[in-house]
Each structure stands twice: as C-alpha cells, then as structure tokens.
C-alpha angles and dihedrals in degrees: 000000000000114000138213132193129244114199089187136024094226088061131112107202132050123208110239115249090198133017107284117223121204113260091035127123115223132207120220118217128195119184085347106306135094118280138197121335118312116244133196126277103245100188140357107303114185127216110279095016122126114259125196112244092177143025105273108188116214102277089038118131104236107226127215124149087026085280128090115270104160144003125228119250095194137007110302113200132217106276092016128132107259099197132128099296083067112026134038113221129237106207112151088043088056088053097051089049088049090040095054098048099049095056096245117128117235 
C-alpha cells in the first residue's frame, strides 16, 4: 500500500513518499507507524507533493507541521492533491507561529 507522512498528528495533509496513483488506497504514518484510516487517492499525486487526509472545507487552515501553512481556497476532498490551484499559503503567519514558540526574535 502506498504510504504518506505525517510530521503531526493535528494535520491534515500528508506529504507522498512515492508517487500516488487514482484508485489507490494510502496509508498515513506518523513516527513510523500507521495513523489514522487510509483514504483513496482521488487524483496523480507526485512524491513529495501535499495529500488531503481529511476533508478540508474552502476557508479551512491547512495544517502541516502541526501549524497553518495555507488556507483552502475550495473543498479539498479526502486523497487530493492539496497544492497552489486549491489552497493560498500563509507563509509568513506560519513563521511568526514557529518563530514565537522557539524563543528567536523575528
């Protein structure tokens, strides 16, 4: 079964270990064991490229890290890609989060 990592238990993508096909069913890992409940690969997913492992609803934070990156800019459903055509990133919001919590001034 294909497989995804999770780096956090609150997020809601994965990032691919090996290219994702449609049709397919993958697996989420967290610390190296399985998380969560697999879900079907809705469209070509690329190694290293962001999956859903949730629905994440437009207006949602999309989580990674276990901090926001991104928000969805349209309905994002469980084993999509979850990439730039469907979510805006947050980047400098997601700095000042990480920032604030490791003690460095920005």
């Amino acid at each position: 079964m294909p497989r995804a990592l999770l780096l956090d238990a609150a997020d809601n993508v994965a990032t691919a270990l090996e290219p994702l096909r449609p049709g397919a069913s993958v697996e989420f890992i967290l610390k190296g064991a399985p998380f969560g409940s697999p879900v079907t690969v809705e469209n070509e997913i690329p190694f290293g490229f962001k999956v859903s492992v949730k629905t994440i609803q437009k207006g949602d934070l999309i989580i990674k890290y276990g901090r926001p990156i991104g928000r969805a800019i349209t309905d994002i459903a469980p084993g999509r890609i979850v990439h730039v055509e469907n979510i805006e990133g947050c980047r400098a919001a997601a700095t000042a989060a990480l920032l604030s919590n490791s003690g460095v001034e920005s």
